[in-house]
GULUMMI-110449 format. One record per atom (N, C-alpha, C, CB): x, y, z. Coordinates in steps of 0.001 Angstrom, whole numbers, padded with zeros to 6 digits, always signed. Glycine has a CB too. Example, Ala and Ser with C-alpha at 12.3 -4.5 7.8 and 13.67 -1.06 7.14 Angstrom:
// GULUMMI-110449
+013190-005690+007800/+012300-004500+007800/+013200-003300+007800/+011308-004473+009046/+012850-002250+007080/+013670-001060+007140/+012900+000030+007870/+014084-000598+005725/
// end
This chain:
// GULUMMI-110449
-049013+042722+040685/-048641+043261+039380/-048256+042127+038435/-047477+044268+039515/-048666+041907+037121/-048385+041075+036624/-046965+041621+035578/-049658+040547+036129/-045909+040970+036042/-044484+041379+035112/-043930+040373+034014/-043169+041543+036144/-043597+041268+032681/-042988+040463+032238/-041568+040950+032002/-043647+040024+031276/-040609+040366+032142/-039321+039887+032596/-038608+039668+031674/-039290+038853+033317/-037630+040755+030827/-036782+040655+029863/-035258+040820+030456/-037183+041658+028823/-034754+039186+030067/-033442+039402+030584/-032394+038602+029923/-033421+039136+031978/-031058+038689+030504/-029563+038229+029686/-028691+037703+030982/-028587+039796+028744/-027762+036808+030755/-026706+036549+031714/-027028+036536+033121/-025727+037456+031555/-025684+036970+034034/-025960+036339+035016/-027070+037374+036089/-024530+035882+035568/-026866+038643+035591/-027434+039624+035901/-029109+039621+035956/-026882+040467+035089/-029466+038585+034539/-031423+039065+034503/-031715+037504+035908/-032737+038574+031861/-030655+036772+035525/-030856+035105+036376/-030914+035696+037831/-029232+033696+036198/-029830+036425+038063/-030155+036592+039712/-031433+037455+040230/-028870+037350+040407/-031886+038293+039297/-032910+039347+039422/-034103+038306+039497/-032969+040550+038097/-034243+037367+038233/-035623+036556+038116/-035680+035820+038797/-036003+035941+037116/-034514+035085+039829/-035118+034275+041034/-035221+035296+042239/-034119+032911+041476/-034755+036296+042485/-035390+037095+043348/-036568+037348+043430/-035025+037974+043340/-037458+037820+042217/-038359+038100+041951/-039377+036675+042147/-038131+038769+040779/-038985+035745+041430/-039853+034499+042343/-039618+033866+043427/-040024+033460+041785/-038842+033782+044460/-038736+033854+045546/-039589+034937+046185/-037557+033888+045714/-040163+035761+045771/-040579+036789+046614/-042017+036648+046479/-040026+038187+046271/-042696+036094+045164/-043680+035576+044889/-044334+036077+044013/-044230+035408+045690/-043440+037264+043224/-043953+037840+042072/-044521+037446+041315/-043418+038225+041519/-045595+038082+040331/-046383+037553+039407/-045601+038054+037720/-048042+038178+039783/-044757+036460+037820/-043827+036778+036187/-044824+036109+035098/-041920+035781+036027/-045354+037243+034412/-046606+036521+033532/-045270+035931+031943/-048406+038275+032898/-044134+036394+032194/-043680+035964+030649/-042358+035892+030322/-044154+036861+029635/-041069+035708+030341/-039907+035773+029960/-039379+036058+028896/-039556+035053+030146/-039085+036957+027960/-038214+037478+026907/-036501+037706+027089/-038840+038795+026615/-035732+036669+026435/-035049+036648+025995/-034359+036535+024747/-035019+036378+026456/-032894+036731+024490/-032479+036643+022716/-031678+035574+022876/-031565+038038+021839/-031511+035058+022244/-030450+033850+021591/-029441+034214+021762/-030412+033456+020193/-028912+033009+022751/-027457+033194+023383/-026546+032173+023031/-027462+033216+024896/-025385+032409+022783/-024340+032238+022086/-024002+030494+022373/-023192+033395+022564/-023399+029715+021804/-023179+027890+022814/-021846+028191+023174/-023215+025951+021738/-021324+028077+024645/-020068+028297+024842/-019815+029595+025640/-019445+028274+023606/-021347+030336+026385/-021098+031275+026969/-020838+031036+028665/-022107+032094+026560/-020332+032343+028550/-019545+031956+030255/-021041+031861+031657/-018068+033916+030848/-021804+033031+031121/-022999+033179+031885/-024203+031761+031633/-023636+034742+031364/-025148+032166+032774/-026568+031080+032513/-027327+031678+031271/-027841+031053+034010/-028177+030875+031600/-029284+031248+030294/-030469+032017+030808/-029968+029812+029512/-031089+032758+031040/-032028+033431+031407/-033295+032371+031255/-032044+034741+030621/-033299+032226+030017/-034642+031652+029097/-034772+030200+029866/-034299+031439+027066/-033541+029582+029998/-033640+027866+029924/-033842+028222+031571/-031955+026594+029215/-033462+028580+032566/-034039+028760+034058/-035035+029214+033727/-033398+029595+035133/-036194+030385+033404/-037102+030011+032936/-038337+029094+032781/-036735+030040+032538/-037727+028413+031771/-038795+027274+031239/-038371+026000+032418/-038453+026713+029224/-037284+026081+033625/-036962+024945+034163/-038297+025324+035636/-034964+024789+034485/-038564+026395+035530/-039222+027026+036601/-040892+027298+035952/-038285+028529+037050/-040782+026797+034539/-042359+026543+033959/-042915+027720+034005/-043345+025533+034768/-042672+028835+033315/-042502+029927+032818/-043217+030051+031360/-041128+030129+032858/-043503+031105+030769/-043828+030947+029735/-042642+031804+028943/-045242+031259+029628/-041884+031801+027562/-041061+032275+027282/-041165+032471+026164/-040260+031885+027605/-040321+033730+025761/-040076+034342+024375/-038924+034282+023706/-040272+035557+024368/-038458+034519+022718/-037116+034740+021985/-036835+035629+020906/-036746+033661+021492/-037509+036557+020727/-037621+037389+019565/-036470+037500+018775/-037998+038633+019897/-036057+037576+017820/-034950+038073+016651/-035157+039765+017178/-035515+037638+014551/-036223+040483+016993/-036642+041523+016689/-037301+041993+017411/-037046+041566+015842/-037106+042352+019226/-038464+042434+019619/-039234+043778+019675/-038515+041886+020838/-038872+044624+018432/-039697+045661+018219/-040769+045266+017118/-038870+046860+017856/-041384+043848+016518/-041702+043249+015070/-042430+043496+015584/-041518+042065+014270/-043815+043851+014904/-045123+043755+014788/-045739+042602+015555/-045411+043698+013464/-045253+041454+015234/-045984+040406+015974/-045615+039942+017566/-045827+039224+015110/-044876+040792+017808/-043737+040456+018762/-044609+041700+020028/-041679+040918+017963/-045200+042890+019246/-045779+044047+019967/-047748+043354+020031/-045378+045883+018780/-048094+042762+019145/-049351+041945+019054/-048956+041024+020349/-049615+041052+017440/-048254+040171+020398/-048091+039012+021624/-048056+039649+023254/-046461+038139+021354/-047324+040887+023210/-047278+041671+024091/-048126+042165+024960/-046938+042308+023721/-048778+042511+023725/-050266+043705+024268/-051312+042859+024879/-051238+044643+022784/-051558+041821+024300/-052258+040645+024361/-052298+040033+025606/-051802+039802+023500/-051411+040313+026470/-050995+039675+027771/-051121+040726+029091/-049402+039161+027589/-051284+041592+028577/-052117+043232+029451/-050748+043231+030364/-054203+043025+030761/-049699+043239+030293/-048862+043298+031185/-048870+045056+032129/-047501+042847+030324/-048598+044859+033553/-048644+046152+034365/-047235+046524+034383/-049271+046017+035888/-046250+045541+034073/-044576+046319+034566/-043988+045555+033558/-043706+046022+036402/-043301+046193+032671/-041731+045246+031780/-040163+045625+032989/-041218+046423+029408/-039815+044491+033041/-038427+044895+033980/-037115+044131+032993/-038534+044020+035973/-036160+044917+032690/-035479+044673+031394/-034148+044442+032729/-035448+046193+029838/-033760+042935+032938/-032600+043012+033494/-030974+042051+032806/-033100+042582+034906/-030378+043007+032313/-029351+043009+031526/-029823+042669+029767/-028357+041925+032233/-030775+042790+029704/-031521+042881+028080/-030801+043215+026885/-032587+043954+027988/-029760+042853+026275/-029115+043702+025584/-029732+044616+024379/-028189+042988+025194/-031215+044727+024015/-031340+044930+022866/-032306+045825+023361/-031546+043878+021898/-032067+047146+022244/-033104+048799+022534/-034227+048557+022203/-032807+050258+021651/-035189+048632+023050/-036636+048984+022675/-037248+049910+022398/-037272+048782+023268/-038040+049931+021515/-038694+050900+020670/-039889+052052+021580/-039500+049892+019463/-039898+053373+021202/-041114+053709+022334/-042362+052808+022311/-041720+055226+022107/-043133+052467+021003/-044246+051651+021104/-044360+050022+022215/-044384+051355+019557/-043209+049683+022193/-042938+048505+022859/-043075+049149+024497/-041338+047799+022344/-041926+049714+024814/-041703+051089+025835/-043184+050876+026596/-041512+052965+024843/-043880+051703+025894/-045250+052121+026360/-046269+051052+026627/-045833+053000+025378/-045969+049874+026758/-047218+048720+026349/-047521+048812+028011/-046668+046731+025489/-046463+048440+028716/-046967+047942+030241/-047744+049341+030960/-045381+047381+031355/-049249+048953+031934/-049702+050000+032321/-048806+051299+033522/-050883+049373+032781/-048204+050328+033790/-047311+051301+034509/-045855+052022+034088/-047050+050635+035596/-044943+051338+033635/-043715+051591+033243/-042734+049998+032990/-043146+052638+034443/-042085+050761+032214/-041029+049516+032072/-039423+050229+032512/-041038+048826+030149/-038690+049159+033373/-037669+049985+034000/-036669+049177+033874/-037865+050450+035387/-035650+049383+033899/-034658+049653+033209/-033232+049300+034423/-034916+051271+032589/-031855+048243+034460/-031671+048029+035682/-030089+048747+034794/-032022+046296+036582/-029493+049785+035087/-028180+049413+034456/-027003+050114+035577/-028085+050112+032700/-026260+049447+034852/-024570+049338+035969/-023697+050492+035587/-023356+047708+035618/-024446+051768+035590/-023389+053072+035911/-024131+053804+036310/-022556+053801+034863/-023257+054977+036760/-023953+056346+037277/-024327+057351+036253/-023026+057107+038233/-025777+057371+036495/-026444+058477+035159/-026664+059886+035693/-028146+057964+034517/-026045+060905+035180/-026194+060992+033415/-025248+060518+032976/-026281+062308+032656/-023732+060372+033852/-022287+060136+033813/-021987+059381+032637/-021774+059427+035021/-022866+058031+032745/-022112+056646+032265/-023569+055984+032024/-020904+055704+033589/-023889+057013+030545/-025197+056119+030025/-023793+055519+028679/-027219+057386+029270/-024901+054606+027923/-024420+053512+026874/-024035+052196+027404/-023213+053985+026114/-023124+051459+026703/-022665+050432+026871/-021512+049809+027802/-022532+050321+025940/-021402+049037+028140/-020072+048512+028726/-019888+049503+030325/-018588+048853+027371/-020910+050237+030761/-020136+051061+032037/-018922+050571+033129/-021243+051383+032977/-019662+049190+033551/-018645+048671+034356/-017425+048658+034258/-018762+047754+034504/-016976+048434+032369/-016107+048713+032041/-015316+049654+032050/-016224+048518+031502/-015852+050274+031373/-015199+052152+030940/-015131+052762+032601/-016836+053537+029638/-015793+052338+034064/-015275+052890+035027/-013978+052577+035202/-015914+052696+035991/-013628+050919+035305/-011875+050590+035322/-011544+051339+034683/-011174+049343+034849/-011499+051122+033215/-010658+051723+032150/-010131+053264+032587/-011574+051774+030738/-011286+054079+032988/-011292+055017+033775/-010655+055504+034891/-012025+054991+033969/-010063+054617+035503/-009797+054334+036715/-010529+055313+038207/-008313+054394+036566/-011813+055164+037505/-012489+055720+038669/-012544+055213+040330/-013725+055694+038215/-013068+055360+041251/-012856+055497+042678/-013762+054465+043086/-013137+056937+043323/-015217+055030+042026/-016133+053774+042508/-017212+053570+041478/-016880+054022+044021/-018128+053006+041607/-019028+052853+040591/-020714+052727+041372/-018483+051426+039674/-021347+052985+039992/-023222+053404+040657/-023615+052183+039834/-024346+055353+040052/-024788+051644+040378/-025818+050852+040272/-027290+051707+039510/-026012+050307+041816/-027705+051606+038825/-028440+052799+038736/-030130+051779+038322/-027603+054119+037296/-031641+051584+038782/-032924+051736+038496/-033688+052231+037693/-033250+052028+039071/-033733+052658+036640/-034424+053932+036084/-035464+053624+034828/-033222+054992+035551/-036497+054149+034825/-037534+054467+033880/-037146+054923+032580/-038343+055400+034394/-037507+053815+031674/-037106+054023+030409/-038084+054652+029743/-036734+052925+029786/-037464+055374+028693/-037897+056163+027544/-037880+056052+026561/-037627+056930+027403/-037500+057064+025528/-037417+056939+024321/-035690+057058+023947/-038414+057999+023706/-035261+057699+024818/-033256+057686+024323/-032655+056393+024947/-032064+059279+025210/-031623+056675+024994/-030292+055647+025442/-030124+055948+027025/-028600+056083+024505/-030845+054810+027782/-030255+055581+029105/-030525+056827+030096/-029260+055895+028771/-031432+057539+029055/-031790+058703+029832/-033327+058945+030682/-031629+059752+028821/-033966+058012+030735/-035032+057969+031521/-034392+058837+033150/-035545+056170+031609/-035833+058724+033951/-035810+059415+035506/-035326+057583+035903/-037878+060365+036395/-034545+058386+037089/-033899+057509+038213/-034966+056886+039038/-032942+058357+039185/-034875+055783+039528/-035760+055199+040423/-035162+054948+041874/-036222+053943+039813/-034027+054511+041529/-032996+053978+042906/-031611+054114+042258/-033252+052102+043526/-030652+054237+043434/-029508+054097+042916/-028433+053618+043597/-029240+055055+042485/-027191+052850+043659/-026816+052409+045075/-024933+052629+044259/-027649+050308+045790/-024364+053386+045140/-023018+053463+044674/-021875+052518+046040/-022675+055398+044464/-020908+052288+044683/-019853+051293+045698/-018319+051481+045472/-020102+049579+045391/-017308+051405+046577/-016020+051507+046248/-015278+050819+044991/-015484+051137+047301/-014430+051231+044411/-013510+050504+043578/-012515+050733+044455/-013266+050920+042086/-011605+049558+044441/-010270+049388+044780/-009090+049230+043940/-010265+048490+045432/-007766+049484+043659/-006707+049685+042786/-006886+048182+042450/-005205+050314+043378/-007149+047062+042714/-006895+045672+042091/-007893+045009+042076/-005981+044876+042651/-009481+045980+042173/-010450+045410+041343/-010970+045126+040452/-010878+045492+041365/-011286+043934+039923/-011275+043382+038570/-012674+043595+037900/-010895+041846+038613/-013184+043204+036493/-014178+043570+035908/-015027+042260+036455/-013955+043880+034341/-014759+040805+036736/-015739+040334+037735/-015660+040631+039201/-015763+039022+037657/-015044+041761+039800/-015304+042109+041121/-016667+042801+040903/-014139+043014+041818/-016469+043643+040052/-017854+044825+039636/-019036+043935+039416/-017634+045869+037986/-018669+043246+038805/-020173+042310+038111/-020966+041310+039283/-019554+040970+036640/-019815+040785+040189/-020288+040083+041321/-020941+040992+042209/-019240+039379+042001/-020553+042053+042142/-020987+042981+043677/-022490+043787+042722/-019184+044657+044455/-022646+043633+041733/-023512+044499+040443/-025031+043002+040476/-022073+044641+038170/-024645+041669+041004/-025641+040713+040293/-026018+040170+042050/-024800+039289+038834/-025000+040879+042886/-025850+040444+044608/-026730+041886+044744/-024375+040231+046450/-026010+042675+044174/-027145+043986+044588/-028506+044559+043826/-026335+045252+044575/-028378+044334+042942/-028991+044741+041886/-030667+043713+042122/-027857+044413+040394/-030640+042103+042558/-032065+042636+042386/-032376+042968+044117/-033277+041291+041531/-031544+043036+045192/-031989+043935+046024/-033204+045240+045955/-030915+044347+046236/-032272+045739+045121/-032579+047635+044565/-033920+046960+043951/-031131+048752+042979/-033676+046186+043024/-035385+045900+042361/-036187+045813+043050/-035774+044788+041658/-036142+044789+043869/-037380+044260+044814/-037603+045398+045881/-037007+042698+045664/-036784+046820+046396/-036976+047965+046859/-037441+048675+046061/-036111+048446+047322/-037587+048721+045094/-038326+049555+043468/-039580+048849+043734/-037529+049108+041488/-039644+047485+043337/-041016+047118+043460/-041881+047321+044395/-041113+046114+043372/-041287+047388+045523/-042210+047575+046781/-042699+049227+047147/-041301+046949+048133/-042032+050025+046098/-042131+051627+046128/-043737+051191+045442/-040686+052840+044993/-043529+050687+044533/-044680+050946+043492/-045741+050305+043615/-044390+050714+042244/-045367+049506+044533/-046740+048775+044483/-047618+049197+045612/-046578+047203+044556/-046916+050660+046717/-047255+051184+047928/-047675+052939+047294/-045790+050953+049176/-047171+052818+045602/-047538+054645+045740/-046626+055188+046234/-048722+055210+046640/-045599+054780+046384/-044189+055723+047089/-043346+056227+046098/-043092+054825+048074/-042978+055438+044761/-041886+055666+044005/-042008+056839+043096/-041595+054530+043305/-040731+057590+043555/-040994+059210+043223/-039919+059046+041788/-040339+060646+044799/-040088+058906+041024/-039073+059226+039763/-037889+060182+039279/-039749+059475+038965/-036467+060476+039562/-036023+061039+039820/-034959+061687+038495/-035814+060504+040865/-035447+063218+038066/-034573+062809+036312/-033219+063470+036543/-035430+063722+034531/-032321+062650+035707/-031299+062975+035398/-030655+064548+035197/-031312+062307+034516/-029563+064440+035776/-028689+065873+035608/-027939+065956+033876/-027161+065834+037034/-028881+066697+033439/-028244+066599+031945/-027305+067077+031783/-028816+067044+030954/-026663+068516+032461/-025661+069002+031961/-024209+068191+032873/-025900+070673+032070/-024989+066757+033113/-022962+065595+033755/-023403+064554+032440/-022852+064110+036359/-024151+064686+031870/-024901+063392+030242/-022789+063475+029774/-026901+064821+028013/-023524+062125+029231/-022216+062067+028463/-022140+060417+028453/-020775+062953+029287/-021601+059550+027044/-021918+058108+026782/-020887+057815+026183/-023113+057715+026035/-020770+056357+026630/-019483+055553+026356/-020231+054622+025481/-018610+054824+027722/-019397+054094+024410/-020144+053328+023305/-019815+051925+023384/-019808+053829+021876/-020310+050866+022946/-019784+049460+022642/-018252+049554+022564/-020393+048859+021229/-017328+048439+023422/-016044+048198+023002/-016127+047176+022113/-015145+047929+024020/-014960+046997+021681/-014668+045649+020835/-013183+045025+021409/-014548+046049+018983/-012809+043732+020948/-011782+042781+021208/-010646+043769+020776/-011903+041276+020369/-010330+044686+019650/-009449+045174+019076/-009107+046152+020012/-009725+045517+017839/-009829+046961+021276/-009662+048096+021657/-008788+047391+022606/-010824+049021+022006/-008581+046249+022957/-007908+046076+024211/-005977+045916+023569/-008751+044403+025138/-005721+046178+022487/-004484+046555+022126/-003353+047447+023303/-004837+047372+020890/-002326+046998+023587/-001366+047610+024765/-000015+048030+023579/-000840+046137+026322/+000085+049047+023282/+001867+049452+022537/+002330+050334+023950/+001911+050874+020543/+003176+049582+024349/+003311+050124+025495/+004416+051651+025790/+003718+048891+026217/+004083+052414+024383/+004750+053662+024440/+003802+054451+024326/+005751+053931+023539/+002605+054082+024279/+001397+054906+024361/+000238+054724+025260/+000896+054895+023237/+000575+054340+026533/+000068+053981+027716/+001239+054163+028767/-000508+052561+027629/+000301+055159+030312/+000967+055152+031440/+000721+053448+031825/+000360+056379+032535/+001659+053623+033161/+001343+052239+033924/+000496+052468+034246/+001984+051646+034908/-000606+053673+035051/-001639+053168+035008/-002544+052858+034082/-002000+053585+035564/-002532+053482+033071/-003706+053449+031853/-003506+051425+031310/-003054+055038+030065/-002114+051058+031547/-001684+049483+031267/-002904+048522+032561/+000564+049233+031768/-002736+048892+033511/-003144+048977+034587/-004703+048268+034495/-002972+050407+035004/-005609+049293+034115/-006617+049599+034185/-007386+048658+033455/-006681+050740+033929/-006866+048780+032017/-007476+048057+030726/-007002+046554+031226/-006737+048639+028989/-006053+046181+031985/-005839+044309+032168/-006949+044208+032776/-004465+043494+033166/-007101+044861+034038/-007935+044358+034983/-009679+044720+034394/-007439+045123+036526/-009961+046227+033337/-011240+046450+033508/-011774+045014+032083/-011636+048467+033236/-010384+044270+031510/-010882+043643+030257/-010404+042073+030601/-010151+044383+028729/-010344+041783+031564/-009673+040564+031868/-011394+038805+031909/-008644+041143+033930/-010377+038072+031963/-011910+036864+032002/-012660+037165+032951/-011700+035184+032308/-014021+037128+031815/-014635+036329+030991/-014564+037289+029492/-016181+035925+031644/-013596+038524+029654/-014038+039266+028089/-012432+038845+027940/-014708+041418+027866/-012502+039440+026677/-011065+038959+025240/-009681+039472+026119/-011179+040304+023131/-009879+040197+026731/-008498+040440+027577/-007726+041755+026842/-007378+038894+027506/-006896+042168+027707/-005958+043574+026948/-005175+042552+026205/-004788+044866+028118/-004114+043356+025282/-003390+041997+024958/-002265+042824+023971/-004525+040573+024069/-000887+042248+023571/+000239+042925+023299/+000815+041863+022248/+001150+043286+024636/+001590+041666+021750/+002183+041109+020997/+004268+040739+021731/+001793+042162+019624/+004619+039610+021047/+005664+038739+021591/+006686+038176+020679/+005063+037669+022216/+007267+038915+020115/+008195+038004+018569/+007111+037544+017472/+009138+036165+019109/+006045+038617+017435/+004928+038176+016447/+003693+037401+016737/+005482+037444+015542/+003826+037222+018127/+002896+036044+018739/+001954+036870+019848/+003935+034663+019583/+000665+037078+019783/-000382+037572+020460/+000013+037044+021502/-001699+037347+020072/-000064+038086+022943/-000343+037589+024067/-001552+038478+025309/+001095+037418+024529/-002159+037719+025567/-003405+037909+026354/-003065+038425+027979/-004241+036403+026336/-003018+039594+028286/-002918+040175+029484/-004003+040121+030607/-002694+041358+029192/-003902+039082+031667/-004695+038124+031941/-004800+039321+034124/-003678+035942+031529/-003698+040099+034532/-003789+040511+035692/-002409+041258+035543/-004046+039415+036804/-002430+042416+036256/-001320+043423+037140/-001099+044048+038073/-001034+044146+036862/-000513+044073+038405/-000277+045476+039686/+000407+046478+039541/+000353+045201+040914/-000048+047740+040020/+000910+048743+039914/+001880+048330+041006/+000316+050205+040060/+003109+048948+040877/+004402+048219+041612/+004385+050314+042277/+006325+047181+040099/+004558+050198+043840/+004307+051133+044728/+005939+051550+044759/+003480+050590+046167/+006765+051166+043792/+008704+052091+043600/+008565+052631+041960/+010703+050455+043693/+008962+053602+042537/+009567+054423+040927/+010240+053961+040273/+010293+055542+040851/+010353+053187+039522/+011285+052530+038767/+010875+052532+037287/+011468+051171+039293/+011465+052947+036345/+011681+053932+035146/+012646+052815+034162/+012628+055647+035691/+012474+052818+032657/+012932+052325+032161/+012690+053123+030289/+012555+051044+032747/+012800+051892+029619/+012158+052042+028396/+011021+051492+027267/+012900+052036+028007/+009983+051756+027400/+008896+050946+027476/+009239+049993+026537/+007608+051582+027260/+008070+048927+027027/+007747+047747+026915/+008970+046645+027124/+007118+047714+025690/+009794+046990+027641/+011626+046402+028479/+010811+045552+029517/+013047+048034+029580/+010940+044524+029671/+010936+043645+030780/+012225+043912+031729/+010895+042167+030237/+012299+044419+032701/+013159+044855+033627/+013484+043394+034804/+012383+046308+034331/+012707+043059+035305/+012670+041633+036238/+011776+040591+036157/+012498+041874+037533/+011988+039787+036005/+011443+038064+036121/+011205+037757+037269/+012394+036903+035706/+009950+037825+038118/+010056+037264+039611/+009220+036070+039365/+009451+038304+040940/+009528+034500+040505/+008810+033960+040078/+007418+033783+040897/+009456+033061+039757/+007422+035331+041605/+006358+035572+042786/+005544+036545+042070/+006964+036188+044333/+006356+037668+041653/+005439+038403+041107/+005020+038693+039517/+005733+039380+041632/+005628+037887+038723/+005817+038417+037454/+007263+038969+036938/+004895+039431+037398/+006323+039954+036137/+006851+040499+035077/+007332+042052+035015/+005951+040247+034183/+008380+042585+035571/+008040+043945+035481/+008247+044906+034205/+008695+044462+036473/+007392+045839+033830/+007639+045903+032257/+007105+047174+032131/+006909+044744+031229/+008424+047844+031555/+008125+049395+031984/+006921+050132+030415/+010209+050453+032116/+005968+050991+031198/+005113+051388+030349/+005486+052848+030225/+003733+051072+030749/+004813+053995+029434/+005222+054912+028747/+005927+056124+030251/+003785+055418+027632/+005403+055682+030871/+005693+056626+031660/+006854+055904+033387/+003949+057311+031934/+006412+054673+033391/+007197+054619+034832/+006873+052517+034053/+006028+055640+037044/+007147+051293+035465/+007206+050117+035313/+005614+049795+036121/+008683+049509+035893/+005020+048363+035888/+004034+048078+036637/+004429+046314+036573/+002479+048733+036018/+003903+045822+037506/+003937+044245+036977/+002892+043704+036345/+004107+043306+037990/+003779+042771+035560/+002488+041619+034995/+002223+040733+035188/+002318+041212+034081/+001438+040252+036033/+001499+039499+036746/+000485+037922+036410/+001280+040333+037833/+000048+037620+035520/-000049+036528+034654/-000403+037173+033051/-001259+035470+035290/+000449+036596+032267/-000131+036712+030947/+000468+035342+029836/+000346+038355+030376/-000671+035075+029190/-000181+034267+028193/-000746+034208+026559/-000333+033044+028793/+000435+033344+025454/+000014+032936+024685/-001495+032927+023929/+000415+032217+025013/-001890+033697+022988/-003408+033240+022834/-003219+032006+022073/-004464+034338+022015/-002120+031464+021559/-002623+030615+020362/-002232+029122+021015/-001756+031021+018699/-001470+029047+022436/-000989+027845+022650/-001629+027991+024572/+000995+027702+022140/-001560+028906+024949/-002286+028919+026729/-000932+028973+027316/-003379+027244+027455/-000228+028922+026683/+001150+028645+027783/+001677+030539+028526/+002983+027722+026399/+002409+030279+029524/+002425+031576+029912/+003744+032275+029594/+002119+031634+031295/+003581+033447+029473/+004744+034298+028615/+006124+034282+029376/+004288+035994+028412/+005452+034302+030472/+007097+034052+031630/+008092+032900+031244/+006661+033492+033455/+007338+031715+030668/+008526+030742+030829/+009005+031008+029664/+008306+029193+031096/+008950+031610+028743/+009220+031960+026920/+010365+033228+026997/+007392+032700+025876/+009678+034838+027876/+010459+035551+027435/+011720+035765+028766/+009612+036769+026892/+012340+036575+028577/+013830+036644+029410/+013927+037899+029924/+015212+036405+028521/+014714+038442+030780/+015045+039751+031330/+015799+041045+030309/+016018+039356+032519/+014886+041779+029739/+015751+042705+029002/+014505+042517+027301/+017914+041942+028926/+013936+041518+027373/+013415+041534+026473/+012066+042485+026440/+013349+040332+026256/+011416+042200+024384/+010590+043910+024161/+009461+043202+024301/+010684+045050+022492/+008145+043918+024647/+006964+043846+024319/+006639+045003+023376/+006208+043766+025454/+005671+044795+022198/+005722+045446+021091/+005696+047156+021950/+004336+044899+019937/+006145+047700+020651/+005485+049547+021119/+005503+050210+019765/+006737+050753+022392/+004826+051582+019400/+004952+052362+018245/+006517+052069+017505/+004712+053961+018722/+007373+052352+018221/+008746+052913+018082/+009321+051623+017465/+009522+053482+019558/+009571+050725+017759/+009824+049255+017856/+008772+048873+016054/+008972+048422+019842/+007835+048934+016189/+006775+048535+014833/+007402+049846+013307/+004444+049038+015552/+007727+050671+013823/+008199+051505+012647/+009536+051367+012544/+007889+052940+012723/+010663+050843+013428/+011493+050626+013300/+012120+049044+012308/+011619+050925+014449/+011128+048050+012695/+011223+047272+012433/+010631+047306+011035/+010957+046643+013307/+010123+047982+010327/+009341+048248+009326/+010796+048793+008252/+007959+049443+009813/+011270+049908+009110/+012472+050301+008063/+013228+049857+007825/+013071+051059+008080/+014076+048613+008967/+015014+048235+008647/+014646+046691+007839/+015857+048345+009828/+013417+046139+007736/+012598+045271+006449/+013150+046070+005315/+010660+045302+006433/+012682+047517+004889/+012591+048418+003853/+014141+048368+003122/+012116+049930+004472/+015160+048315+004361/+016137+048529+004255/+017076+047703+003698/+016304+048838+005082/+016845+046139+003949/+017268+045103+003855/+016925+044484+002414/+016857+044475+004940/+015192+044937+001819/+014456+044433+000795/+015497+045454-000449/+012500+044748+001017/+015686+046764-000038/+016339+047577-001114/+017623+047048-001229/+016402+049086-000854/
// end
């Protein structure tokens, strides 16, 4: 089969040396312009180091971009971690299908960010999902699918590591369906559909009177490095919520109260509903860590605290 191979990060890199290791026929590489200073490889530059032929489209639904395409008679497009939607005309070019590798369970957890929104979620476990693209978001027939535990102190690179050893597994078991006449296409349960959209840096905000410990919980670990991090504020000073644990004693306070200073475990710092620890966080503007700065008894911002502090400004200015 001759494939061409649209991919991103570390996710399309581990898929495309699978795929040549195995001895696949990669007639072409499409990638987009990636950022200087990113945490992942380059898709494109392994690639061209492996003498590849390669793309970069701005646009790769452009006219000339669907001319270059067609031109190359491709039998399979395999889009692994691709960030950008393709058009049905594009869709339709390869003689067989173009498929589609993404990291949630469908219909559950079509859109963006899944890996994410499962932490955030604090779901149990998470799906790997294969599937035949279409014309919507995500909703093509299933090809393969491989589901895995989450654990209470798994992080958003636990998911991604266990998501970039398995994932081109499942491919190269996809490929070998299809290239034998076996691969049965499998469609989605529409009435579990339902989509989580792009996050942004701003969503990872903590007022810690409007979050359980777990919901505090969830967002450190599902937003922690290599993304912007949850993050709270400190006497006016951003701080980046870097790891936690839920703490297994009932212990109750008044949110965002730093209750204990350990210098084993952190920080304990009661959230809207019960305490959890924090167990590294620091400074965005200097790296230094919040432990050696704040003290026992002290606030991390919350609603209550921001309107309070607002009136008694109001109060002082009159």
């Amino acid at each position: 089969m001759k494939i061409i191979f649209w991919g991103k990060g570390n996710r399309g890199l581990s898929c495309l040396h699978a795929l040549l290791e195995k001895g696949h026929n990669i007639d072409l590489v499409v990638g987009h312009p990636e950022k200087k200073g990113q945490w992942y490889g380059s898709v494109v530059e392994s690639a061209r180091k492996e003498g590849l032929k390669t793309l970069l489209p701005e646009d790769p639904n452009a006219p000339e971009v669907e001319r270059a395409l067609k031109a190359r008679t491709p039998d399979l497009f395999i889009l692994g971690g691709y960030g950008k939607i393709l058009k049905q005309n594009i869709i339709e070019i390869p003689k067989l299908m173009t498929i589609n590798l993404h990291a949630g369970k469908l219909s559950k957890y079509r859109g963006s960010s899944p890996l994410n929104w499962a932490l955030i979620n604090g779901e149990p476990s998470f799906t790997l999902s294969v599937i035949k693209v279409d014309a919507g978001v995500d909703t093509g027939d299933i090809l393969a699918e491989r589901t895995f535990p989450i654990s209470p102190d798994n992080t958003i690179r636990d998911l991604h590591k266990t998501a970039d050893q398995q994932f081109p597994l499942m491919l190269l078991e996809v490929l070998a369906r299809i290239e034998k006449g076996e691969c049965i296409p499998q469609p989605q349960n529409k009435d579990e559909a339902s989509y989580y959209p792009l996050r942004f840096p701003e969503d990872g905000f903590i007022l810690w009177d409007t979050c359980t410990a777990e919901q505090v919980h969830n967002r450190v670990r599902a937003l922690t490095d290599p993304y912007p991090c949850a993050f709270t504020f400190f006497k006016g000073r951003k701080v980046k919520l870097l790891s936690s644990e839920l703490y297994n004693f009932e212990y109750y306070g008044e949110p965002g109260r730093v209750y204990i200073k350990s210098a084993k475990r952190g920080l304990l710092v009661c959230a809207q509903d019960k305490c959890l620890w924090i167990t590294e966080a620091v400074f965005e503007d200097s790296g230094e860590p919040l432990f050696e700065e704040i003290k026992r008894y002290d606030k991390l911002l919350t609603v209550r605290d921001s309107i309070l502090q607002t009136q008694l400004s109001q109060s002082v200015s009159s």
